[in-house]
C-alpha positions in Angstrom: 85.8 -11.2 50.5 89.2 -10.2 52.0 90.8 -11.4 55.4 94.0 -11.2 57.0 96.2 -14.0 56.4 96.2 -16.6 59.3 98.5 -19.1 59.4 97.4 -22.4 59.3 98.5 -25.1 61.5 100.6 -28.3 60.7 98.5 -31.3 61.5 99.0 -32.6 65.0 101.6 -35.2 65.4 103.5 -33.3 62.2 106.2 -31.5 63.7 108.3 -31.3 61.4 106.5 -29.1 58.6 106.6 -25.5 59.0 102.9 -23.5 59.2 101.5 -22.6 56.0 99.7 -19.5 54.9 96.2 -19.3 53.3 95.9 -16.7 50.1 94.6 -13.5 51.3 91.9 -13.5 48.7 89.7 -15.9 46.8 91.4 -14.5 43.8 95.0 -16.0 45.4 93.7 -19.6 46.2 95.0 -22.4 43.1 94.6 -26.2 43.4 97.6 -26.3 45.4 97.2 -23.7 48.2 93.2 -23.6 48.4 91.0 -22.2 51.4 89.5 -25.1 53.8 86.1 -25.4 53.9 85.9 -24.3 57.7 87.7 -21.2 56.4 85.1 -20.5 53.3 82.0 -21.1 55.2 82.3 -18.2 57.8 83.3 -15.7 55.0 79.9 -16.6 53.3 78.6 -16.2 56.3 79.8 -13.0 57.3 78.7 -11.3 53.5 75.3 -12.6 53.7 75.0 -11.2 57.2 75.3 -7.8 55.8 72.5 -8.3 52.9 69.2 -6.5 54.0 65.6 -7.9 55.0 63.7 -8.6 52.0 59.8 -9.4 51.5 59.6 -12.0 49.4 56.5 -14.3 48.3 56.2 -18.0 47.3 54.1 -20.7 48.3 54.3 -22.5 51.2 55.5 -26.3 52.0 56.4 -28.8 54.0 55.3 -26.9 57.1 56.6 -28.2 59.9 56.4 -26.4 63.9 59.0 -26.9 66.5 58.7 -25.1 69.6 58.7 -21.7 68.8 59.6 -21.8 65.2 57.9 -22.8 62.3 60.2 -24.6 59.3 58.9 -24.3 55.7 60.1 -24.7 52.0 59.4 -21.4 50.1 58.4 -22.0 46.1 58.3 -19.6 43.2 55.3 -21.1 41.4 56.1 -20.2 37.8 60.0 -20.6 38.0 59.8 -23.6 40.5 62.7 -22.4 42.6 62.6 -22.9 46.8 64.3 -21.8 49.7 64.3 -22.7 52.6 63.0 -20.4 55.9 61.6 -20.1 59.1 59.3 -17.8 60.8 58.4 -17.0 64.5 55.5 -19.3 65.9 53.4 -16.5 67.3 53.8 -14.6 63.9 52.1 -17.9 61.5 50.0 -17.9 64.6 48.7 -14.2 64.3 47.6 -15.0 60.5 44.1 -16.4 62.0 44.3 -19.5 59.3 46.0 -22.7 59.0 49.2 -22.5 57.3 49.0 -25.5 54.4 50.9 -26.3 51.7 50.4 -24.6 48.5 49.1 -21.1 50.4 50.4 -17.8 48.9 52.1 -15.8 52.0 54.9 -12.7 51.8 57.3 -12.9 54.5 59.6 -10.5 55.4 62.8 -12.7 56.6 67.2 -11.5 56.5 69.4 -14.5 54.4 71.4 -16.2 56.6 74.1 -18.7 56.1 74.5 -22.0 58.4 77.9 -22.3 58.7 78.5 -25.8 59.9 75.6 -27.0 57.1 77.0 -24.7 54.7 73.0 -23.9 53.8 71.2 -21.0 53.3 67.9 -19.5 55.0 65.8 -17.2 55.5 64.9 -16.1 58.9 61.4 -14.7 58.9 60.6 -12.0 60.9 56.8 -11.4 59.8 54.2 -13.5 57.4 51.2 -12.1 56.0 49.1 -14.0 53.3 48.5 -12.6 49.6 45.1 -11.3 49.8 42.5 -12.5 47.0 42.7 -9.5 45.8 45.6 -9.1 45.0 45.3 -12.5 43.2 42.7 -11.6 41.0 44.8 -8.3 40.0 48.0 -10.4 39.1 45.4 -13.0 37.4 44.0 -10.5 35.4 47.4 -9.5 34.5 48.5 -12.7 33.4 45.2 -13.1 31.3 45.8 -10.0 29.2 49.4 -10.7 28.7 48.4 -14.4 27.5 45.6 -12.7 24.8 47.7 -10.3 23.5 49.8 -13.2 22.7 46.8 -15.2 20.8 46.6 -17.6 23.3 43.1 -17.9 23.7 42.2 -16.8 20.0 39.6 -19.4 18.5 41.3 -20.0 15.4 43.9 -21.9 17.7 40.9 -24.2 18.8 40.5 -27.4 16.5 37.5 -29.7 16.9 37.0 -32.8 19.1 37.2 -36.3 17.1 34.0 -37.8 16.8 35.1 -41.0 18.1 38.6 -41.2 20.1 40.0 -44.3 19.7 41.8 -43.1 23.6 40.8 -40.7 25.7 43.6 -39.3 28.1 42.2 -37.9 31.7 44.5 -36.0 33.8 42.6 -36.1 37.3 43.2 -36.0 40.6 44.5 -39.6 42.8 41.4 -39.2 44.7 38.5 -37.8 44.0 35.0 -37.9 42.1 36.0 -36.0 38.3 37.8 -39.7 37.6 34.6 -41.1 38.5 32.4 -38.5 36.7 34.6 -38.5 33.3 35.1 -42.9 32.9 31.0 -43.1 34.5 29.4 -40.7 31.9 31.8 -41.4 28.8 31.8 -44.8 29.3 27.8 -45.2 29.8 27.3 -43.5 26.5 30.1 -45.4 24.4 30.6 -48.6 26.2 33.8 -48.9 24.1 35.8 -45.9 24.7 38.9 -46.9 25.8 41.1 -44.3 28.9 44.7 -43.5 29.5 44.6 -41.8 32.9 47.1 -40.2 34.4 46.5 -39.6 38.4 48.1 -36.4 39.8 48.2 -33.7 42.9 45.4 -31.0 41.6 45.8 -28.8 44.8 49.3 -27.3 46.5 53.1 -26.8 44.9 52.7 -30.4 43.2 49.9 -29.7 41.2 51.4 -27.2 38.3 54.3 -29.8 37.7 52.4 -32.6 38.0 49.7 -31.9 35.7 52.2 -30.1 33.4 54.0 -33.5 33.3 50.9 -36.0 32.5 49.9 -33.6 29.5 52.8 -33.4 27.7 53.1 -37.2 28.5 49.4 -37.8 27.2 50.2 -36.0 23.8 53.2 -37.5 23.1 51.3 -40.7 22.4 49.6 -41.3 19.1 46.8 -43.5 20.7 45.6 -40.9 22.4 42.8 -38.6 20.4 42.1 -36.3 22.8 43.1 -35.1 26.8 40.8 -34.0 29.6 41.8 -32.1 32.5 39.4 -33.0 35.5 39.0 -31.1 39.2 36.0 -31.3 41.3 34.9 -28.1 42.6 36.9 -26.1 45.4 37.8 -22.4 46.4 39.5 -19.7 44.4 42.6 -20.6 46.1 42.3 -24.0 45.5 41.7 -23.8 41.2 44.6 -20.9 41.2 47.3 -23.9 39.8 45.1 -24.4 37.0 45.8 -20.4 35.8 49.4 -21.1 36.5 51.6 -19.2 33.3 53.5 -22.8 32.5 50.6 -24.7 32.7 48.8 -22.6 30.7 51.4 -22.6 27.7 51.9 -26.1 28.2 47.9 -26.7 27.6 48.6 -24.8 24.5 51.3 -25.9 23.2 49.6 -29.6 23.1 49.0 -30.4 19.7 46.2 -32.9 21.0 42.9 -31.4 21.7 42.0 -30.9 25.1 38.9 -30.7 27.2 39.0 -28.5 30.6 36.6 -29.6 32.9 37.9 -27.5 36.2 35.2 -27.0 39.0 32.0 -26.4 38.6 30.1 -24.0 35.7 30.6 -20.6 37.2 34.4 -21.3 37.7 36.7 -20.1 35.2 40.3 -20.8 35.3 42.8 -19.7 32.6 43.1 -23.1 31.3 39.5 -22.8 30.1 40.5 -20.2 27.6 42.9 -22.2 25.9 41.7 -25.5 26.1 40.3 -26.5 22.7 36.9 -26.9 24.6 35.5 -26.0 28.2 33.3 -28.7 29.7 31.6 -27.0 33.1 31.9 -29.7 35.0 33.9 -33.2 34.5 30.7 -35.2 33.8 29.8 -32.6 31.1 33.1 -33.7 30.1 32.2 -37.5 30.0 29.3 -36.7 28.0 30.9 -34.3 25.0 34.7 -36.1 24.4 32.2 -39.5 23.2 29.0 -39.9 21.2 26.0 -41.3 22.6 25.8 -44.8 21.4 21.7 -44.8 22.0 21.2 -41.6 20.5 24.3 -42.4 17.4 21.8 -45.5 16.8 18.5 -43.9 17.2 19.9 -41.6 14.4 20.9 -44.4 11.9 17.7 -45.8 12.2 15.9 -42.8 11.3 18.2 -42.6 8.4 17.6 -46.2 7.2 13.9 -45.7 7.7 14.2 -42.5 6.2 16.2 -43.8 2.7 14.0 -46.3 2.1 11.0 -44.2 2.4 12.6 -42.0 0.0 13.6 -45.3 -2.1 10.1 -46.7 -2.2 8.5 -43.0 -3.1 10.9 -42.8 -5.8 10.1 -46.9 -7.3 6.4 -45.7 -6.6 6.9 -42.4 -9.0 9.2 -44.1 -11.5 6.3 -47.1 -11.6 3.7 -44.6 -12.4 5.4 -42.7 -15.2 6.2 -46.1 -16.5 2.3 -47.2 -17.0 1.8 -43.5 -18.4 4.4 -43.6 -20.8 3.2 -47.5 -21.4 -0.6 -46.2 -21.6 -0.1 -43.6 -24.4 -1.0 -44.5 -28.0 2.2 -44.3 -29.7 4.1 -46.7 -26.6 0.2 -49.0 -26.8 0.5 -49.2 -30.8 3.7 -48.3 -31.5 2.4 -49.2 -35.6 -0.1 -46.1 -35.4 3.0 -43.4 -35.9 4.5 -45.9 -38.5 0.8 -46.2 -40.3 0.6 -42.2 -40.3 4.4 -41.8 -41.9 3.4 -44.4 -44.3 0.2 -43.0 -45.2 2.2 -39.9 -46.0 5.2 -41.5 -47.8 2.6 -43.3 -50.4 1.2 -39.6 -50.8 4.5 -38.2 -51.3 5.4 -40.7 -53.5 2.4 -40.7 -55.8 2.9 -36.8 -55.7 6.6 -37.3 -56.7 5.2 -39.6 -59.6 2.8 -37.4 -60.8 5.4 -34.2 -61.0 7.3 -36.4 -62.5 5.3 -37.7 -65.5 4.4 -33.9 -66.1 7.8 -32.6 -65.8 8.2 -36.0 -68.7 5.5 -34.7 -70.6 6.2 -30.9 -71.0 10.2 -32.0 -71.5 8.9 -34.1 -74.6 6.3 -32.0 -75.6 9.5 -29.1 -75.8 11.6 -31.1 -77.3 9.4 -32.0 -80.5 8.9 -28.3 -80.9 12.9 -27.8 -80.9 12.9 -31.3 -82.9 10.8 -29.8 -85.8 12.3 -26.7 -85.6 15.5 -28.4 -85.8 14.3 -30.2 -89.2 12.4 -26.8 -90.5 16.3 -25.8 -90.7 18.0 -28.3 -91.4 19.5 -29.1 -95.4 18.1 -32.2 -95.0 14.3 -30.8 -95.6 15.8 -28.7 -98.3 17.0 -31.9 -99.9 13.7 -34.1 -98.8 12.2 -31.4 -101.6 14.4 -32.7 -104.4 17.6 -30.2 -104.0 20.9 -32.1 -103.9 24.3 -30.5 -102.8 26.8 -31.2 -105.1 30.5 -31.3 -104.3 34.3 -31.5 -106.1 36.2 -33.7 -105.4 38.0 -32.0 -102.7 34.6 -31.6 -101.0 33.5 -28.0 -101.7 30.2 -27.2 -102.6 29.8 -26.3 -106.3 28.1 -22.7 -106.7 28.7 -22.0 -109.8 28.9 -24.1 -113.2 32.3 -22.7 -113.9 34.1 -24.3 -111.1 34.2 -27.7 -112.8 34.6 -28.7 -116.1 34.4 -32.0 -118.4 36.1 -35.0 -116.5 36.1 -33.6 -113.4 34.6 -35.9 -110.7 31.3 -35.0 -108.7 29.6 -36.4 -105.3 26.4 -35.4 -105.6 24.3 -35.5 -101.8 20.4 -36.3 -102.2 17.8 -36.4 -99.4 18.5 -40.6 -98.8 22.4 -41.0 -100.5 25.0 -39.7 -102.3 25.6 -40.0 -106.3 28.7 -40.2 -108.1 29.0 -38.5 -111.4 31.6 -37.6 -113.9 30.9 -33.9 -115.8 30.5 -34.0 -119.4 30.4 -30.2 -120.0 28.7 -27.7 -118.6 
């Protein structure tokens, strides 16, 4: 932004100082020769008069009509950005609905800069609201982006505790899914405890809102699991429950979570990626929390049920007791004793007679090899009146010649020896 320098006044009453000049461009201006606000402002104002018309979409709030103008805030719903704007009366008038907060609309409006506010707005020239079709399309969209990312994959999905010791509820200030949630849950488990967290569920407040109480709710270790509740409503109305950072929020809780969003047939995005999709909030009440009738019902089938089983088992261990006990060997336990001692005497005797015999043909054997024995030996020889004669070095004398007179003699007989002295031979 350029401009001609313009000198710029001494203050009045300051005679003395001569008239400065301002910096040509913004470039020029330091901390000690700046531009004055009143000479900015009309500069701003003159480059965003030459911007174009633009259609632009948001949600609508803080509608507010005066005269023949209608003042609103404009909000980007997934980057939560707002200007300001204002449209002709007759054209919000030629939409045929109310205009409310939190409705979709695409106006066509020029920027325009208030000077003496030093704000920016858009002047609206023509509204027209975003048609449900046109909703579904960029819903569907958003939907297909989100699975490709694994969002909604059930391996992300972990299960529900069995018994929370909290149960966090997200629900709206007023309304009947509080009611519904607390009524059923608590009628079932008398001692389920909640930490609720009350917040707008329809129109610009709800995405941040309910964005805000989950994060809040999992951040606390109390609390074992988080339920979103809305009652029922219109397409329109559910839309800030398929909101992009609500969405990611919902799965990025590291709680599980319950979505109980409208009624059955509804189906916003944050039934996908809630860890489990009640259809209604007082299905909700009934799955986060056991039924305490039926939990006890149960245990008493069980109890009954073990000691049926304990008793059938005492009854069929008592009766193969008194078989076991009724059989001979366990009634007379001597009987298998008698039997193994009838057979040990008959072993025994057996081993005595095998022994005797074995005695007998050994001795019988051993005369024959006794007799034998003495048929050989010199002693039978000498019982017939030989003798063995010996020198006196102890050799046996063959032959006459191998003694002569004096010589010494030991002469064996069949009971003794004899000692002789030769006197010729």
């Amino acid at each position: 932004m350029t401009e001609t320098p313009a000198p710029l006044s001494s203050p009045p009453g300051d005679n003395e100082r001569a008239p400065l000049t301002l910096p040509a461009t913004a470039a020029d201006t330091s901390a000690e020769r700046p531009w004055p606000v009143r000479h900015l402002s009309p500069k701003i104002a003159d480059y965003i008069a030459r911007l174009p018309a633009v259609w632009v979409e948001g949600q609508v709030l803080n509608v507010k009509r005066w005269r023949e103008l209608v003042f609103l805030t404009l909000r980007d719903t997934d980057e939560h950005m707002s200007l300001s704007a204002t449209l002709p009366a007759k054209a919000v008038d030629a939409l045929g609905t109310d205009l409310t907060d939190g409705t979709r609309v695409v106006i066509h409006a020029k920027p325009q800069w208030w000077a003496k506010q030093g704000t920016l707005q858009m002047a609206g020239r023509d509204v027209r609201q975003v048609g449900l079709g046109d909703l579904l399309a960029r819903l569907e969209a958003l939907k297909d982006a989100l699975a490709r990312e694994g969002l909604f994959d059930t391996d992300r999905k972990v299960p529900l505790p069995f018994i929370p010791r909290t149960v966090g509820l997200v629900c709206a200030t007023q309304g009947d899914a509080e009611h519904d949630v607390v009524e059923n849950a608590t009628r079932r488990w008398p001692g389920v405890r909640f930490e609720i967290r009350r917040v707008t569920v329809q129109g610009a407040r709800a995405v941040p809102e309910t964005t805000a109480a989950i994060r809040e709710l999992d951040g606390l270790d109390r609390v074992d699991v988080i339920v979103v509740a809305r009652g029922g409503g219109s397409f329109e109305d559910l839309l800030p429950f398929s909101d992009e950072a609500l969405v990611r929020a919902a799965a990025a809780c590291a709680t599980p979570l319950v979505s109980a969003i409208g009624h059955e047939k509804d189906s916003p995005l944050l039934d996908l990626v809630a860890d489990y999709r009640a259809s209604t909030p007082t299905d909700a009440g009934k799955r986060i929390v056991p039924d305490a009738a039926a939990e006890a019902a149960g245990i008493a089938r069980a109890r009954q049920s073990m000691a049926g089983a304990l008793a059938a088992g005492i009854s069929r261990e008592r009766q193969a007791l008194a078989a076991l006990r009724s059989r001979p060997a366990l009634d007379r336990p001597g009987t298998m004793l008698e039997a193994r001692a009838v057979e040990a005497a008959r072993l025994r005797a057996d081993a005595g007679h095998a022994l005797v015999r074995s005695l007998s043909s050994t001795e019988a054997e051993l005369r024959e090899l006794a007799a034998g024995v003495r048929a050989l030996s010199p002693l039978s020889t000498l019982e017939r009146g030989f003798a063995v004669v010996r020198d006196a070095a102890g050799g046996i004398v063959r032959d006459a010649a191998q003694v002569g007179p004096g010589d010494t003699l030991r002469i064996r007989v069949a009971r003794g020896e004899i000692a002789a002295d030769v006197s010729g031979t």
